[in-house]
C-alpha positions in Angstrom: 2.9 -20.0 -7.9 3.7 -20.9 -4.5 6.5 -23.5 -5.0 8.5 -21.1 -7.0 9.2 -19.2 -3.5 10.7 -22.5 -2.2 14.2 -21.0 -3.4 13.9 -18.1 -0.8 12.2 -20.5 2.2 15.2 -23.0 2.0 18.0 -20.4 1.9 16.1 -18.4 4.9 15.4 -21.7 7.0 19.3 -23.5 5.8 20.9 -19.8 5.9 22.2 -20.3 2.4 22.6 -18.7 -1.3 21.0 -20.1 -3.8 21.9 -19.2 -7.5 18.0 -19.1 -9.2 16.9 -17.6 -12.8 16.6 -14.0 -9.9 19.6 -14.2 -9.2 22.8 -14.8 -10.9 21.0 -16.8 -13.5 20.0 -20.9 -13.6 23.6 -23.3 -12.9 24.3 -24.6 -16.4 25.2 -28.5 -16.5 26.2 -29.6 -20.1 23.1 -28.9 -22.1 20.8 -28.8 -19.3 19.9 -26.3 -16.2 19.0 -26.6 -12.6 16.1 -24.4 -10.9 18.4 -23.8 -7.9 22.2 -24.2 -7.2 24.4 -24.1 -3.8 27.7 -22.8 -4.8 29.4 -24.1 -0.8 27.4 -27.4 -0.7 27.6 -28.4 -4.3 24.0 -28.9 -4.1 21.0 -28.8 -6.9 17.7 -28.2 -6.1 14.6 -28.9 -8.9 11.5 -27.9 -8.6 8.8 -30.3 -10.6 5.0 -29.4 -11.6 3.6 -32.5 -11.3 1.3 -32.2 -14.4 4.7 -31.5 -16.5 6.6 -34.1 -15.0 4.5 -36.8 -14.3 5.2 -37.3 -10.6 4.7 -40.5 -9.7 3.1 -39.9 -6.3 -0.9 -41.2 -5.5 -2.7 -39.2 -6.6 -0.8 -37.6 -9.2 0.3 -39.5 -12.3 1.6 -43.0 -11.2 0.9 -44.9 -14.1 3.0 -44.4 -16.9 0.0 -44.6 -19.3 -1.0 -41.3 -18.1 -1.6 -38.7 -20.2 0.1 -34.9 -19.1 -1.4 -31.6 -20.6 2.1 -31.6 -23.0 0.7 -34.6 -25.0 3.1 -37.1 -23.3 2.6 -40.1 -21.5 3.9 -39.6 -17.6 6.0 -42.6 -18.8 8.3 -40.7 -21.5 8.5 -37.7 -19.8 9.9 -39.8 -16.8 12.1 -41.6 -18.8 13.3 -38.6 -20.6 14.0 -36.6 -17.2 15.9 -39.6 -16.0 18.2 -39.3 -18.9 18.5 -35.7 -17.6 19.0 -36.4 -14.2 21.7 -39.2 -14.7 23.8 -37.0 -17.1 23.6 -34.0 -14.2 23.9 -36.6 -11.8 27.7 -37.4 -13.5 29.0 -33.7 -13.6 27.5 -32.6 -9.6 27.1 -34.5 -6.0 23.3 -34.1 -5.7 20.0 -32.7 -6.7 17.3 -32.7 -4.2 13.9 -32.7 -6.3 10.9 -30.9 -4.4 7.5 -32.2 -6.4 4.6 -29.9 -6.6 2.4 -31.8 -4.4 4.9 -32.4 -1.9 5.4 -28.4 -1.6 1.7 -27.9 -1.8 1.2 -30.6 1.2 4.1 -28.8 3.7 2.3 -25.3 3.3 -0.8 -27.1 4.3 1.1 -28.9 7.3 3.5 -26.3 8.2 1.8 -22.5 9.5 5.1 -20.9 9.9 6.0 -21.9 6.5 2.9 -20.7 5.3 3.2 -17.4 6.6 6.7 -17.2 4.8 5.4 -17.5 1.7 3.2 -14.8 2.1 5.4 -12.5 3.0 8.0 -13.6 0.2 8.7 -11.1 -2.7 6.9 -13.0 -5.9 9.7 -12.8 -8.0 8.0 -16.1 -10.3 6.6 -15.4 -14.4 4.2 -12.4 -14.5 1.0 -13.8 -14.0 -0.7 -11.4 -16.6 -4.2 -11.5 -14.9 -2.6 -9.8 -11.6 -2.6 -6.5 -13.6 -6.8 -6.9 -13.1 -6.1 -5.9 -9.4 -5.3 -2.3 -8.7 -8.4 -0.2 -8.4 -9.5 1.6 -5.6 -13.5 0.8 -4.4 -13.8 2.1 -0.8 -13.7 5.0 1.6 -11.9 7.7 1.7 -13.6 9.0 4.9 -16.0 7.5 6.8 -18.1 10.2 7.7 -18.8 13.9 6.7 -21.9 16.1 7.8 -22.7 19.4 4.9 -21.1 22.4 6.1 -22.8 25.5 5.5 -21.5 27.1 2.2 -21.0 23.2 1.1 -22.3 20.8 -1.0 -22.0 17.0 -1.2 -22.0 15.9 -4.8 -22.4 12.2 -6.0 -21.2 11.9 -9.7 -21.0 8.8 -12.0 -19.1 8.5 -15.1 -21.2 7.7 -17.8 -20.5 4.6 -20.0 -17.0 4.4 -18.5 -15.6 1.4 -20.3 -17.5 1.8 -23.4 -15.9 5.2 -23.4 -12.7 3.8 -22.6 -12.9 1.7 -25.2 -13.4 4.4 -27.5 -10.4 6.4 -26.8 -8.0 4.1 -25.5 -4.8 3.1 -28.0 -4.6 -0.7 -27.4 -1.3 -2.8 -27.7 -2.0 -5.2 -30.5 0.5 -8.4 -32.4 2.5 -10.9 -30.3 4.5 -9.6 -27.2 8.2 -9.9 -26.8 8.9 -11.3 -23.8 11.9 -10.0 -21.7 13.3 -11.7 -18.4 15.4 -9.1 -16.5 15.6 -9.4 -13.1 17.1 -6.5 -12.8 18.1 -3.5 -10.2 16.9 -0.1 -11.9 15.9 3.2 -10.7 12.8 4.5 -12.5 11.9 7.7 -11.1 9.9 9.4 -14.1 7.6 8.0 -16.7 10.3 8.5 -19.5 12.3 5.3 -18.1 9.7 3.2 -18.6 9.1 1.7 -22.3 7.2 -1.7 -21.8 3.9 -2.4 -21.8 3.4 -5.2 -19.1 6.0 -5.2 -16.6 6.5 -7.1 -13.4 8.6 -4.7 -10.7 9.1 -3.8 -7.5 7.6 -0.3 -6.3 8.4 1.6 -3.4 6.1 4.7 -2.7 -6.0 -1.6 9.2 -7.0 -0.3 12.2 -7.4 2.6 14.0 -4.1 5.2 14.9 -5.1 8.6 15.2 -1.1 9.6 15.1 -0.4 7.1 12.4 3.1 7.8 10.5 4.7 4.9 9.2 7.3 4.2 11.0 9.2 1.3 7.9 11.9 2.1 5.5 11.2 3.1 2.0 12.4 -0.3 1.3 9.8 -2.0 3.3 7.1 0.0 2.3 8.0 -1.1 -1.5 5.9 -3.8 -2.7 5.9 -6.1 -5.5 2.9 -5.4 -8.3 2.1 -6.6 -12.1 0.5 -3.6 -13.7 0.5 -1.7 -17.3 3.1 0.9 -18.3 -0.2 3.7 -18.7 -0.4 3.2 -14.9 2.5 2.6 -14.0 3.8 5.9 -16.0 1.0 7.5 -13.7 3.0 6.4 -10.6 6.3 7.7 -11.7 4.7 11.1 -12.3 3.3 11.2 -9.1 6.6 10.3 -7.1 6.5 6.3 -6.8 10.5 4.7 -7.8 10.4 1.5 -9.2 13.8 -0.5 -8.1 13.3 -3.7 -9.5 12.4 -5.4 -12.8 11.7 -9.0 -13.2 9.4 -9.4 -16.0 8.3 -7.9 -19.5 5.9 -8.2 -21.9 6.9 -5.8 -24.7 4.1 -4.6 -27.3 5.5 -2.7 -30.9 2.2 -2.3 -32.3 -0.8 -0.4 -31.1 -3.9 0.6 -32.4 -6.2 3.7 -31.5 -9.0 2.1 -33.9 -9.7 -1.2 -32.9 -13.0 -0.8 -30.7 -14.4 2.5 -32.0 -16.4 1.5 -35.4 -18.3 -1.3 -33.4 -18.3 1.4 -30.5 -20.3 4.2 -33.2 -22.8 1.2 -34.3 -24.0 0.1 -31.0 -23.8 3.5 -29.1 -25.5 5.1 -31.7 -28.5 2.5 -31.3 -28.4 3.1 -27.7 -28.8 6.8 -28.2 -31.2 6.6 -31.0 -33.6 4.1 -28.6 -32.8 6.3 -25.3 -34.0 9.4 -26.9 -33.1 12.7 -25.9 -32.6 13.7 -22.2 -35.4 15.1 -20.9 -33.5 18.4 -20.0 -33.3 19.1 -23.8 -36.3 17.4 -24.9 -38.5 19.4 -26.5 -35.4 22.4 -27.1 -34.6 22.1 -30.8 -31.8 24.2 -30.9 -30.6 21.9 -28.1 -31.2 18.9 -29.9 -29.4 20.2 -32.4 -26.4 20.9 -30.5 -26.7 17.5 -28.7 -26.4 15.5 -32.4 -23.8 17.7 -33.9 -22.0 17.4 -30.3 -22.3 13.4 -31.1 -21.0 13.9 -34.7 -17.8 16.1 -33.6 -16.4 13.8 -30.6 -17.5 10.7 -31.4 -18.1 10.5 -35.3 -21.5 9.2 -34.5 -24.4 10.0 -36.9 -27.3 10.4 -34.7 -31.0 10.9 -36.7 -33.4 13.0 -35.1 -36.4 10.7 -36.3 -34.7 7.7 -34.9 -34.6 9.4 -31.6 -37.4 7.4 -30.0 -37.3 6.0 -26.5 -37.4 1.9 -26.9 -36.4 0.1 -23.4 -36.2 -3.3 -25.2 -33.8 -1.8 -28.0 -31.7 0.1 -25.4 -31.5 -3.0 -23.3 -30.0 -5.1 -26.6 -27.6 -1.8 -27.5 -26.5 -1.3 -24.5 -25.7 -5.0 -23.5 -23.7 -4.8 -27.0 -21.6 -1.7 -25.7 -20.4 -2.8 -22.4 -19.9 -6.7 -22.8 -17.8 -7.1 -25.7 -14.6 -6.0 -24.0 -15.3 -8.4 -21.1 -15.7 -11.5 -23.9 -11.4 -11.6 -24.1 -10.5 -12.5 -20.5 -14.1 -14.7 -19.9 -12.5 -17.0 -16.9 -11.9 -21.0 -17.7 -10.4 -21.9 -14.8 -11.1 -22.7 -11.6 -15.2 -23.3 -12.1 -16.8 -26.1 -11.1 -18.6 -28.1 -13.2 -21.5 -31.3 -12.7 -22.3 -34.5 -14.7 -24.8 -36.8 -14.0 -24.8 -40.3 -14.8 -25.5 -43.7 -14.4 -22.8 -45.5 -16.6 -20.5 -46.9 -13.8 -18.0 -47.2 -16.7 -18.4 -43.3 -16.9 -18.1 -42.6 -13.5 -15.0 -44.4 -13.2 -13.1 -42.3 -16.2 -13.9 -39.2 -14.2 -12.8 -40.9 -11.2 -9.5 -41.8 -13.2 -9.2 -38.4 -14.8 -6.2 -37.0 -13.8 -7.3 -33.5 -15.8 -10.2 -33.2 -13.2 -10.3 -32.2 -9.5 -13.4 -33.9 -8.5 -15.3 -31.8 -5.0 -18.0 -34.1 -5.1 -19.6 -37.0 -5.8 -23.1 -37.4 -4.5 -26.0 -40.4 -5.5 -29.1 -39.0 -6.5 -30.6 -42.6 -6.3 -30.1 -46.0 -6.7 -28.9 -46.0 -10.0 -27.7 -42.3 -10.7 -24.4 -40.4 -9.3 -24.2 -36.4 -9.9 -20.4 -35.7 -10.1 -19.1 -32.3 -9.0 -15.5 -31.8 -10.7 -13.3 -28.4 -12.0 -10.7 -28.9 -14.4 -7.0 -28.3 -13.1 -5.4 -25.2 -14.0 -2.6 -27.3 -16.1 -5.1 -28.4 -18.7 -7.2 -25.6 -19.1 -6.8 -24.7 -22.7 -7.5 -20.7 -24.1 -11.2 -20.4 -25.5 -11.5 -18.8 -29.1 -11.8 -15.3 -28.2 -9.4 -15.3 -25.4 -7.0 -12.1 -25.1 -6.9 -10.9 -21.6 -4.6 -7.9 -22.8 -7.5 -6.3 -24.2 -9.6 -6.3 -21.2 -6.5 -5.5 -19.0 -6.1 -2.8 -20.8 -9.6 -1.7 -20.5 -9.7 -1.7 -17.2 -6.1 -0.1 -16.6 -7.4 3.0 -18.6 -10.4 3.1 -16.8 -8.7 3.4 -13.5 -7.0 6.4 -14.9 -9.8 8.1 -16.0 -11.4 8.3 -12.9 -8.0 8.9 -11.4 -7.6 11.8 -12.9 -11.1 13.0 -12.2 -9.9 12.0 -8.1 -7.1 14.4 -8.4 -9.1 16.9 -9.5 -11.1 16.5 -6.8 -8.3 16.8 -4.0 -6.1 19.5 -5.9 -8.7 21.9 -5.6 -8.8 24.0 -2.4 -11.9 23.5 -0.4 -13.1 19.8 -1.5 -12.3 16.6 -0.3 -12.9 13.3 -1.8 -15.1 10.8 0.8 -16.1 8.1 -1.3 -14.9 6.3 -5.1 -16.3 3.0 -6.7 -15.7 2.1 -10.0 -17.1 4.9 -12.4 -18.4 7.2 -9.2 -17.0 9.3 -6.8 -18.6 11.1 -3.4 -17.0 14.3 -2.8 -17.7 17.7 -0.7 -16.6 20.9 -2.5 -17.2 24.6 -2.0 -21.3 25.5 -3.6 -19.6 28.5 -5.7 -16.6 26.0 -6.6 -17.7 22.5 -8.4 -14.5 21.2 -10.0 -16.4 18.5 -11.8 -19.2 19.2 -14.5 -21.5 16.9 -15.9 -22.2 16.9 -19.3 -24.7 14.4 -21.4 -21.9 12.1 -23.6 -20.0 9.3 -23.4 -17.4 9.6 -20.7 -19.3 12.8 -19.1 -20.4 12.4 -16.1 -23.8 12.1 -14.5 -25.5 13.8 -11.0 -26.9 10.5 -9.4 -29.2 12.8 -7.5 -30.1 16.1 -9.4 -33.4 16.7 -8.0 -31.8 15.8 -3.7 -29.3 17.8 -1.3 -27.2 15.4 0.2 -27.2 16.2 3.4 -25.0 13.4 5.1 -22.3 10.6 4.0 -21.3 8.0 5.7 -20.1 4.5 5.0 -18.2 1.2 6.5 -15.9 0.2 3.9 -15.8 -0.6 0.3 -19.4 -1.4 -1.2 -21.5 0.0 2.0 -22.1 3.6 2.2 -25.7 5.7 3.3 -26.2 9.1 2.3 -28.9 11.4 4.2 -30.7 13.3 1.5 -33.3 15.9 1.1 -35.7 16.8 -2.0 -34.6 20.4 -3.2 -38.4 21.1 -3.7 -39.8 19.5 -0.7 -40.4 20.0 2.5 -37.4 22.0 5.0 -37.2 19.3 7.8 -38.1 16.0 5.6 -35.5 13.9 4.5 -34.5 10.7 3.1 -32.2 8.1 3.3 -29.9 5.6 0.5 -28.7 2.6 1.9 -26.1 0.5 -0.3 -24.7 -2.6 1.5 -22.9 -5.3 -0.3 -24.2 -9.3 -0.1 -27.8 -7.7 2.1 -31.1 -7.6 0.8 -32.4 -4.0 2.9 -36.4 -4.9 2.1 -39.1 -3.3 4.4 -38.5 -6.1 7.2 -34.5 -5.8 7.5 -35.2 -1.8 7.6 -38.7 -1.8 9.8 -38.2 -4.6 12.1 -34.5 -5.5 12.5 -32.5 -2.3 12.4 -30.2 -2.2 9.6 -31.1 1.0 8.5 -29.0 4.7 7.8 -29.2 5.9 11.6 -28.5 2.6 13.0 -25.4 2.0 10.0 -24.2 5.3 11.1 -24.1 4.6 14.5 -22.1 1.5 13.9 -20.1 3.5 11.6 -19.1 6.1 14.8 -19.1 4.0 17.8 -16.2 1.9 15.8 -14.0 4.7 15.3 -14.5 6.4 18.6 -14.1 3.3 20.5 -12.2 0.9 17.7 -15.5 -1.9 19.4 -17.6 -3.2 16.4 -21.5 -3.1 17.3 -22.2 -5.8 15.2 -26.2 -5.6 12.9 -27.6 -9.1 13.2 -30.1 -9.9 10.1 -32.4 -12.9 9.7 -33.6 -13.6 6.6 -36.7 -16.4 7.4 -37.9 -17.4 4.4 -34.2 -17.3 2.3 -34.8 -20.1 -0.7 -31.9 -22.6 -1.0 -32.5 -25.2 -4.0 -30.3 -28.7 -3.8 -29.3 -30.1 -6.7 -28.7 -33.6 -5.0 -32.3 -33.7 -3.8 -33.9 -31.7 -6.9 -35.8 -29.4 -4.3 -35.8 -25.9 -2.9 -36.2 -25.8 0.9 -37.1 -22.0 2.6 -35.1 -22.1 5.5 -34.0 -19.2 7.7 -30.3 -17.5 6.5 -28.0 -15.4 9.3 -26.4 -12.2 8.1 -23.8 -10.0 10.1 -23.3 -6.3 9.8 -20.4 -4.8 10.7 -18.3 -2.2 9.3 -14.6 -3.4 8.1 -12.0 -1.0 6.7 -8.6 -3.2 5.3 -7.4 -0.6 3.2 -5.8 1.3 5.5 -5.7 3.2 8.7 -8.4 5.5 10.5 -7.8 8.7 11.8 -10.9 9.0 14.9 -10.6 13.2 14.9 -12.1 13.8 10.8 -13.0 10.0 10.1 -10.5 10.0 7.2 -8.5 6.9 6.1 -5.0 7.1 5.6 -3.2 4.8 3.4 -1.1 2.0 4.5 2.5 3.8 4.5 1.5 6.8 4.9 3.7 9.5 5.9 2.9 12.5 8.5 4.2 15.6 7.0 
């Protein structure tokens, strides 16, 4: 959270050390401890959450009667830090207390402040949903034309987090929970032994000479991740020189998803039948079932291998949502009542749980109120353990991880394009370091029967590829066109430009020149319903293409983009 970087604002802008739980531990006072101490001005600093403290400012908690998310009244807890405070109060000079609210209204006043923050080391509790953030969707290179003696390949992992959860050992039972903040110099997988950990790591536009110029130091960043990827690091070369926070795992299990994994993957199979490229080949069949029984201990019947679309649908939604069901988001969506009870309008008014966004009146005697619950009171559902699914996800990013390496580490091929489960790579036609097979976790041509002739793309989620049927005629081609948030029907494509050659052209002219050509769309008949008004209304909707690469740094002579610290060698 923001205010927690308050410590490292106030000792920059009053040129100051402050003794925080980072650093030499919280100032002990009798019983009690202070959030921040100043050894030379005898000063304490606090820093209060308003929903656990019951700050008394408008618009927080000002009547006693309150309720706060700890089942105390704003009243007792008051009372009960005054007690605190007074006792502190008789042992030190002063304590300056910084409320939530008041922190939250200088970074909204204050830009230069603002900016601070952002560039401040998060050295607060892990925040274990950060560990979701990591992957890499997005270029590689913006552009590449087939060479002759070449071949573009577009592969797709099949089922990847079904798969993953198949094979993955999980961490299971209650964490430990370790708070180090700690100087450490991890430099190979072996010195790391926690599951969760919260550390420091050290490892856009255009630059065609770009070296980075910053001190290992600098170029170190702060990240939450899991130890399988963080031991992936370490063996690449990445040091680790910080530790602030833990979450230690003793149990794991390698079971826990695989027998629901066999039941529901087996329906899938069963109501997807056999792949046409074996259908019909019994000894291939054969091979395909036994194949299914071996890896997976899945018991596939050749009678039951009859294509269903309605049973695959319900299999397959089975396979891939379940892991998604332990980290389903409560937070921070917005919610609507109607009603015309003034008496109700005014507890939601009075709510100090709620954030209302909106309050509209849908007629003379109705009022539609638009409200999401703050973050303080949210409470876990049922089925909530976002471990699982960041673990999920973790060992999916280093499945296709390892297939990226493969990619690069072989002589001749160069990776140009990755999403979450795919990659678009160029690679000798003799020397295909990837090979697709027809399991779980194989991967999958997403154009068998084309030659792809040209790649191109303008960040993460927008790519073309310039294809060609293997069996049709020599100068006919085709073209894919994927861009994120755009609707490409016949009219965007026909009548207003956005298609391959034009997206390519963008594509070039803003590396060569570093000038965006911006794509402008109009969609004229877009449908926009109003809940207020209880209508839809067609009305025309703007779009803007242009290409945008914020994941590092473009090279204008082979259209490849470096990473951000990159070193020239």
């Amino acid at each position: 959270p923001a205010w927690f970087k308050v410590f490292q604002w106030y000792a920059e802008k009053y040129n100051v050390e402050i003794q925080t739980a980072h650093w030499k531990g919280e100032k002990v006072i009798g019983k009690y401890k202070l959030d921040g101490w100043i050894e030379e001005q005898q000063l304490g600093i606090e820093i209060n959450g308003c929903g656990w403290h019951g700050c008394p400012n408008k618009g927080c908690y000002p009547s006693d009667n309150m309720l706060l998310p700890s089942g105390l009244t704003a009243g007792l807890k008051r009372r009960k830090d005054r007690e605190r405070m007074d006792f502190i109060l008789t042992k030190v000079p002063k304590v300056d207390v910084y409320w939530q609210c008041e922190i939250e209204k200088m970074l909204a006043r204050d830009r230069e402040m603002r900016e601070k923050f952002n560039n401040y080391l998060d050295e607060g509790p892990l925040e274990i949903r950060a560990c979701f953030f990591g992957g890499r969707t997005g270029p590689l290179k913006l552009f590449h034309e087939k060479r002759s003696g070449e071949k573009i390949s577009y592969y797709d992992v099949t089922s990847l987090y079904p798969f993953t959860n198949f094979i993955t050992n999980y961490p299971v039972g209650h964490p430990k929970v370790h708070t180090l903040n700690e100087e450490v110099h991890w430099t190979k997988s072996s010195d790391n032994r926690f599951p969760f950990s919260l550390m420091k790591v050290l490892p856009g536009g255009i630059d065609e000479d770009y070296s980075c110029r910053h001190s290992d130091r600098e170029r170190g960043w702060v990240s939450s991740c899991t130890s399988i990827e963080l031991n992936a690091a370490l063996d690449e070369g990445y040091i680790v020189t910080k530790i602030y926070r833990v979450l230690e795992y003793t149990k794991s299990d390698d079971e826990l998803f695989r027998p629901y994994m066999r039941e529901f993957l087996a329906q899938k199979i069963h109501a997807s039948g056999f792949d046409e490229k074996i259908r019909g080949n019994k000894e291939e069949e054969e091979k395909f079932v036994k194949e299914c029984l071996e890896r997976f201990g899945m018991k596939i019947e050749r009678e039951k291998m009859i294509s269903n679309k309605g049973k695959r649908a319900i299999a397959k939604l089975a396979v891939n949502n379940l892991w998604g069901r332990f980290s389903l988001r409560n937070h921070g969506l917005s919610q609507t009542h109607i009603t015309d009870d003034i008496a109700e309008l005014c507890e939601y008014i009075q709510n100090r749980s709620l954030k209302l966004s909106a309050i509209d009146e849908l007629n003379l005697d109705t009022m539609m109120i638009r409200y999401e619950k703050k973050k303080e009171w949210i409470e876990e559902h049922d089925s909530s353990n976002v471990v699982i699914s960041l673990w999920t996800t973790s060992a999916a990013r280093l499945h296709l991880l390892k297939l990226m390496q493969k990619v690069v580490r072989t002589p001749g091929c160069s990776l140009l394009y990755t999403d979450t489960d795919s990659l678009i790579y160029a690679h000798p036609e003799n020397n295909n370091p990837l090979n697709i097979g027809p399991h779980l976790g194989d991967l999958t041509d997403e154009y068998p029967h084309h030659e792809i002739l040209e790649y191109c793309s303008g960040g993460a989620k927008q790519y073309g590829l310039k294809l060609k049927r293997k069996d049709g005629e020599e100068n006919e081609a085709e073209y894919v066109l994927k861009v994120r948030g755009m609707t490409l029907n016949f009219d965007v494509i026909n009548n207003q430009g956005l298609r391959y050659e034009t997206f390519k052209d963008s594509v070039i002219d803003y590396v060569k020149s570093g000038e965006l050509s911006p794509i402008h769309v109009v969609y004229p008949n877009f449908l926009r319903p109003s809940i207020k008004t209880s209508s839809i209304v067609s009305q025309p909707f703007h779009k803007i293409y242009k290409p945008y690469i914020g994941k590092g740094i473009i090279r204008p002579s082979d259209f490849s983009v470096l990473d951000f610290g990159f070193i020239s060698t």
